[in-house]
N, C-alpha and C positions, 0 to 999 in steps of 0.2 A: 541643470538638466531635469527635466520632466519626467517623474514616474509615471510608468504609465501600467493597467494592467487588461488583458484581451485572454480569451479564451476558445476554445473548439465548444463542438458539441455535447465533450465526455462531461461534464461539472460542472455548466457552469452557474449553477446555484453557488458553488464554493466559491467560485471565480469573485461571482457579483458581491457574495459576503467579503470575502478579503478585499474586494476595491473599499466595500464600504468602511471595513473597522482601518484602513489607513487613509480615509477620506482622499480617495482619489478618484478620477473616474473610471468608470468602467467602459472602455471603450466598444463599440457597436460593430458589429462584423455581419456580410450576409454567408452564409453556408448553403448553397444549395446545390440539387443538382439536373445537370442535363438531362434530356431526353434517354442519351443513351447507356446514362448513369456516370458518367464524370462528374468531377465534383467540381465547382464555380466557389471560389471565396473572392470575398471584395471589403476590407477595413475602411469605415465610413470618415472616419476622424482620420487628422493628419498625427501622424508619429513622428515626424521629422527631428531628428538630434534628440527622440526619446530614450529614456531606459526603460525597454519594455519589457512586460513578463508573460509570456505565454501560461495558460494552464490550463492543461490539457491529461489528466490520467490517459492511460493505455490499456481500460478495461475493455471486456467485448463490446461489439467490433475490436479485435487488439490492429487486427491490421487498417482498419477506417482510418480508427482514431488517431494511430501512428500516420498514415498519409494527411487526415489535418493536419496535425501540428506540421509535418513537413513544407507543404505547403500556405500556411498562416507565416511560418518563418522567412519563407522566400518573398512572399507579401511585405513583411515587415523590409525585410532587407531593402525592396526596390522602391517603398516606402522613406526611406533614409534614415532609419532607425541607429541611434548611437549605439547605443547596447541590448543584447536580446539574450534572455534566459528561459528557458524554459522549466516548467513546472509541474511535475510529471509525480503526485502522490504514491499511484501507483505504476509501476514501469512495469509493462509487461514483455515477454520472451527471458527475464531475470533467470529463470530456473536453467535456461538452454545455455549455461557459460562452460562448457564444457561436450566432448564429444561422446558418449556413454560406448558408444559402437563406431566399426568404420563406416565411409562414404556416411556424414554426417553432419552439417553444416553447424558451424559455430554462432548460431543465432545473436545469441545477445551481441558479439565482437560487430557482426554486421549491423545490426541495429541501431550499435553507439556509433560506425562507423556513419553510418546514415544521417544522424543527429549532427555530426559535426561538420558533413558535409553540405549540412541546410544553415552554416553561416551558425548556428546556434553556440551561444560562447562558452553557458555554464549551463547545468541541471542541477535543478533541486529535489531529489526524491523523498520517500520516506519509506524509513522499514523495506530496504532490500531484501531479496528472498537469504541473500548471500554477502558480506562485505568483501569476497573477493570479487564481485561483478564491476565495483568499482577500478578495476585494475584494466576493465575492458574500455575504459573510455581514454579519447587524445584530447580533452579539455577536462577541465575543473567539475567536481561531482559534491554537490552538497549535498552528504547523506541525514537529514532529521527524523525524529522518532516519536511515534504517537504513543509507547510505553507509558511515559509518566503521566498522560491524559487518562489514558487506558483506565494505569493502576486508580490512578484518584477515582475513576467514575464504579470500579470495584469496591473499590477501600472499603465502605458501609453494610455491603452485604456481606463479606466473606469473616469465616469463623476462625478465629485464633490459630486453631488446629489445624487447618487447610494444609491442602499438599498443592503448589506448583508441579504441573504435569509436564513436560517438556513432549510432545508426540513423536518424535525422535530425535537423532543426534544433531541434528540440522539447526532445532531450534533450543538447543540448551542453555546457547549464551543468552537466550531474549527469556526464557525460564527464570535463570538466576538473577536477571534483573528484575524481572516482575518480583521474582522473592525478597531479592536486599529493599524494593520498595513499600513490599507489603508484610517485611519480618516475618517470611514461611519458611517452612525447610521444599524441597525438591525432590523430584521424582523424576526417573528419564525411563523413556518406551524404545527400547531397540528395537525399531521393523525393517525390513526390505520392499523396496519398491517390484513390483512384478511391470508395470506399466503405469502410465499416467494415474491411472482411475483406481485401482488396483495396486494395496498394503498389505503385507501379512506383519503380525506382530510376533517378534522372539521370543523376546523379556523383559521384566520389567526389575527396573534400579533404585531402591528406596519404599519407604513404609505407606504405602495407601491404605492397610487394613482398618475398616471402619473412620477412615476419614472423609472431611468430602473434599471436593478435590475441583483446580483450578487448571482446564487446559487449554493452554496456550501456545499459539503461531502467530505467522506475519500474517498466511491468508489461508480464508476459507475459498474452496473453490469449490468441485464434487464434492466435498464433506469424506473423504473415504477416509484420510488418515483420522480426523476428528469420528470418526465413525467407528472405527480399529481401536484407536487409544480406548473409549471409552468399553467397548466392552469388551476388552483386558481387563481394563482397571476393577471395571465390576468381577469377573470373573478373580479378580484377586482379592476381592473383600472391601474394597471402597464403597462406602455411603454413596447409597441411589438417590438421597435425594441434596438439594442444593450442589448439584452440578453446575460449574458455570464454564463457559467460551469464551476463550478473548483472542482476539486476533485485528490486525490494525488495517487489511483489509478483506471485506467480507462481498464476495465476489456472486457465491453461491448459483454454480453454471452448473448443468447438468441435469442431475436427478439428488442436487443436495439438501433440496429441501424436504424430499420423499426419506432422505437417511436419517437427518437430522429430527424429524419430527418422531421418527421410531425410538427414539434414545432418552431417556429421563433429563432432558439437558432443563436446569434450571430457568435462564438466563442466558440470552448471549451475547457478547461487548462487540461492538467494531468501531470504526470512524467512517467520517463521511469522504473517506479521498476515493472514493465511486460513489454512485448515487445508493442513497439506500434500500433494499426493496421494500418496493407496496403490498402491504396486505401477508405481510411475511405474518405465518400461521403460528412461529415460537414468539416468545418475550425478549425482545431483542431493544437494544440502546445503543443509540448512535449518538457518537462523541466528535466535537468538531474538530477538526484541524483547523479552523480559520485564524484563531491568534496566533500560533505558531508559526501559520507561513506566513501571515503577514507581519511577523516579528523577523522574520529570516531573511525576508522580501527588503524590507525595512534597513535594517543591518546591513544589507548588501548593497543597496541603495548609499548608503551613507558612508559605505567602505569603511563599517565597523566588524568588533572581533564578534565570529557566528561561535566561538568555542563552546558557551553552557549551551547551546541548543543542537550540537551536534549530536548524532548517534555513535557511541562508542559500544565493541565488542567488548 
């Protein structure tokens, strides 16, 4: 059976890198749209009795990009496709697995609902907002993690001393792993959410005085919490300078490059499971996912064990 791999709109630079480091091809799709803005796909290669892999992140546009992949999948299906996974680095509505208030839809559950109802068999994400979001899907959920790329493309600049920042409780387990990868100790930021955009910070858990300091999440979006954490951290005696950011995706919608550029931030890490921004005004390094998903890709293709490249809390 024939690998095959196709993509949406959202990546596919990443796309066309992972056909190429598994030497397969990249298959040709047209995207466009009508007159009265529907959207027209048309898969130019035949897929028949392939195993195909959509890739497709869920950044803004979140709902465009979600209705590609929807219908790329329905494409592949009447295509005659064997098998269909899609490939989703970043999954967006992740944060919404839960009802905070009444009359409130359970986003993510309809989403995966959505996803399984387009024929799609398995998802490969990476770096969930949450590893119970996994629990919202009725198919198979490959979670991998761009941590250890992450940590490796830090490793060189960060000082012995360093503090792992965790910017709240949400993200402590991906904290502590940054730290057993980079031999630091840890720090955790207890804030409360007022609204999307909007953190207030409580307190702060462990020794930042005079250190510099390493904070880390899954994504940057507004920058608020990445915004909050740091001046805490200063406000509690942390070294202003060699600040660094890591997070595995770096989204930066809103007004967060207006926050971020206000802040003494060193450095900041992301991966490319969105595209990366142009002309971005900080010192920013973008780190591939490409061997990783197409070792995962790969793996699963050959109906081998994904175990060492799994994401574990």
């Amino acid at each position: 059976m024939s690998l095959e791999i196709l993509s949406g709109s959202a990546n596919s630079a990443l796309a066309e890198n992972i056909a190429k480091n598994l030497g397969v091809r990249f298959d040709q799709r047209t995207l466009e749209r009508f007159p009265d803005g529907e959207l027209h796909i048309e898969i130019h290669e035949s897929i028949r009795g392939c195993d195909v892999y959509l890739i497709q992140p869920t950044c803004p546009p979140v709902d465009e990009h979600f209705f590609e992949l929807f219908l790329l999948a329905d494409a592949c299906r009447r295509a005659g496709t064997t098998h269909l996974t899609a490939v989703i680095p970043y999954f967006g509505y992740a944060r919404q697995d839960r009802r905070a208030h009444g009359r409130e839809p359970v986003s993510t559950r309809l989403v995966a609902d959505l996803i399984a109802a387009s024929c799609i068999e398995r998802v490969i994400v990476v770096d969930f907002h949450s590893h119970a979001v996994e629990s919202a899907f009725a198919i198979p959920v490959e979670h991998v993690s761009a941590i250890p790329i992450l940590a490796d493309a830090i490793r060189p600049s960060v000082h012995k001393d360093a503090v792992v920042v965790s910017p709240d409780l949400g993200a402590v387990k991906m904290a502590e792993r940054y730290a057993k990868l980079l031999d630091l100790s840890v720090a955790i930021i207890h804030k409360s959410r007022i609204s999307g955009a909007e953190v207030t910070v409580q307190r702060i858990v462990g020794d930042v005085r005079d250190r510099e300091i390493v904070v880390v999440d899954d994504m940057i979006t507004t920058g608020a919490t990445i915004e909050k954490a740091i001046l805490a951290l200063l406000e509690a005696g942390c070294s202003s300078s060699g600040i660094k950011v890591v997070a595995s995706h770096g989204l930066f919608v809103g007004n967060a490059v207006d926050r971020l550029t206000r802040l003494p931030i060193e450095k900041i890490y992301v991966s490319d499971s969105v595209p990366a921004p142009e002309r971005f005004p900080l010192p920013i390094q973008v780190s591939s996912l490409t061997a990783l998903l197409a070792e995962t890709i790969q793996r699963l293709h050959r109906l081998e064990s994904l175990g060492d490249v799994l994401a574990h809390e």
